[in-house]
N, C-alpha and C positions, 0 to 999 in steps of 0.2 A: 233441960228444957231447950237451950238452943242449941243443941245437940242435933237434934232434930229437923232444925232450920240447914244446917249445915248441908247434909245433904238431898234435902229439896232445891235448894239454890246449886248445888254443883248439878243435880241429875237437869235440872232444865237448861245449863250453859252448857252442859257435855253436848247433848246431838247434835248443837249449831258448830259445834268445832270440828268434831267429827266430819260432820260436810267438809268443811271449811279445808279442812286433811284431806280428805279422799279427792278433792278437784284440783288440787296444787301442783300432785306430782304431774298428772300430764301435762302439762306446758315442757318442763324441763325434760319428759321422754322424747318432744319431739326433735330437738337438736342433733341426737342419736340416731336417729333413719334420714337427717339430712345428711350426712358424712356417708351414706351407704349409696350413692348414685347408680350401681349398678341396677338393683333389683327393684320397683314399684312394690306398695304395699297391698296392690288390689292384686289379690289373688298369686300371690310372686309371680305377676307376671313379667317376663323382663321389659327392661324399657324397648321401646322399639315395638313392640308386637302391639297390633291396635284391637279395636275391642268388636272387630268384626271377624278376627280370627282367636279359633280356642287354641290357647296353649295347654297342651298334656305335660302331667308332670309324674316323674318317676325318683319316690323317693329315695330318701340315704338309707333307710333302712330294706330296699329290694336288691334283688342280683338278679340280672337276666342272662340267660347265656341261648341265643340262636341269634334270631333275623328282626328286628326290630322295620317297619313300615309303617307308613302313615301320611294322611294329609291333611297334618296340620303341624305346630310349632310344638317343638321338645323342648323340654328341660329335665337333664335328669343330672340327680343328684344321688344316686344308687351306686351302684357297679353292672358294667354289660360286658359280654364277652359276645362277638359273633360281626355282624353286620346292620350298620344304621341304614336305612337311604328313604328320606324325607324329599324326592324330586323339588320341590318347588316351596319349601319351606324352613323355618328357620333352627337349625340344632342348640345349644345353650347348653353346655358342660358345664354345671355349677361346681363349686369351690371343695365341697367333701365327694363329688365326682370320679369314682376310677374307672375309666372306658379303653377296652383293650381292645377295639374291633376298625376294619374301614367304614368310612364317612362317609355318607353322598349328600348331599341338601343344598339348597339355594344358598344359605348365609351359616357360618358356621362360627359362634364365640367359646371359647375356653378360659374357664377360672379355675377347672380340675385339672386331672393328669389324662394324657390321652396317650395310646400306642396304637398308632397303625395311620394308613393311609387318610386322609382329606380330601375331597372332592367338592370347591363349593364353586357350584355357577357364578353367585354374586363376589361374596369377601368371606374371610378368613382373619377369625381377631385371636391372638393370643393374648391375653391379660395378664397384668402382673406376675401374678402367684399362679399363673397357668403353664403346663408342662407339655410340650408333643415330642414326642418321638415319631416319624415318619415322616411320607413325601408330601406335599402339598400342591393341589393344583388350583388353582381359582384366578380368576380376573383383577382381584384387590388384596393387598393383603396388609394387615396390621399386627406388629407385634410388639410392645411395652416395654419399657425396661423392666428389667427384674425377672420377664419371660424365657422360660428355659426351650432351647428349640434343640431338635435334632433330625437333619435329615435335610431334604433336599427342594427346592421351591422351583415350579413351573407355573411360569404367568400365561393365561390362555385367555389373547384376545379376540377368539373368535364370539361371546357372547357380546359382545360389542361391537354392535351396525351400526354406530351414527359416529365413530371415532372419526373417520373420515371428511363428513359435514361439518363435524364441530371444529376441524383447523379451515375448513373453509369458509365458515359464517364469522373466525376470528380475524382470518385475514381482510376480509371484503369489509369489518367491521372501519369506520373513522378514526383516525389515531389516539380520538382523544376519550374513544370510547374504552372502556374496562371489559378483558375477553378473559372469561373465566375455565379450565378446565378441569373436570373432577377425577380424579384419581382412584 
């Protein structure tokens, strides 16, 4: 007889726990994509790219080998063999990344392994666990500890017209005033 009791009372306490389970672990996933600063979770886009420009992405399971163009933000996480040139936008070598081709684009970040030439009007970031082998030409450059480089670096100030104004609005600045310049 209470046999029967037994599991009417557990089947109507199961679904509310059930819930109770399946809401819990998200809190504790989110700590996990805090530690990961590089990548946003909307759409991997990287950080820095806003949401009036599309980022195209190429994934770890593609291999391209010619001319890759475009206008608009890369990310690839494939393998290319050939030639990127993104004029006026941003390239993003992801971390499973192997890119054996020259570079052209406004900003160029590496978390993959890259060989061949760089070209970025703006900056050039190598990341930790990121690899270049090649020249490098750009107006900024950043490279991390832990980043493996090889090759040669040419800083090109001519994308920069207002260098000249800005030692001059820092000099004419009041002593007590704070002159900042960007790098």
């Amino acid at each position: 007889m209470w046999g029967n009791k037994k599991p009417d009372a557990a089947q109507a306490g199961q679904p509310a726990q059930k819930n109770l389970q399946t809401n819990q672990p998200s809190k504790p996933a989110s700590p996990a994509w805090e530690d990961k600063p590089a990548m946003s979770t909307d759409a991997m886009r990287p950080l820095g790219a806003t949401a009036d420009r599309a980022t195209a992405r190429l994934g770890a399971s593609l291999h391209v080998k010619g001319e890759i163009s475009g206008n608009e933000d890369l990310l690839i996480d494939g393998s290319v063999e050939g030639l990127i040139t993104l004029d006026e936008r941003k390239l993003t070598v992801g971390p499973s990344a192997k890119v054996t081709a020259d570079i052209i684009a406004r900003e160029v970040v590496v978390y993959g392994n890259v060989k061949g030439n760089l070209r970025a009007k703006d900056r050039i970031e190598i990341k930790k666990d990121g690899s270049v082998n090649g020249d490098l030409t750009t107006s900024r450059i950043m490279i991390e500890d832990g980043a493996y480089f090889k090759g040669s670096i040419e800083i090109d100030k001519s994308p920069e017209k207002d260098s000249g104004h800005a030692f001059a609005r820092s000099s004419a600045a009041p002593a007590g005033a704070a002159a900042t310049k960007t790098i």
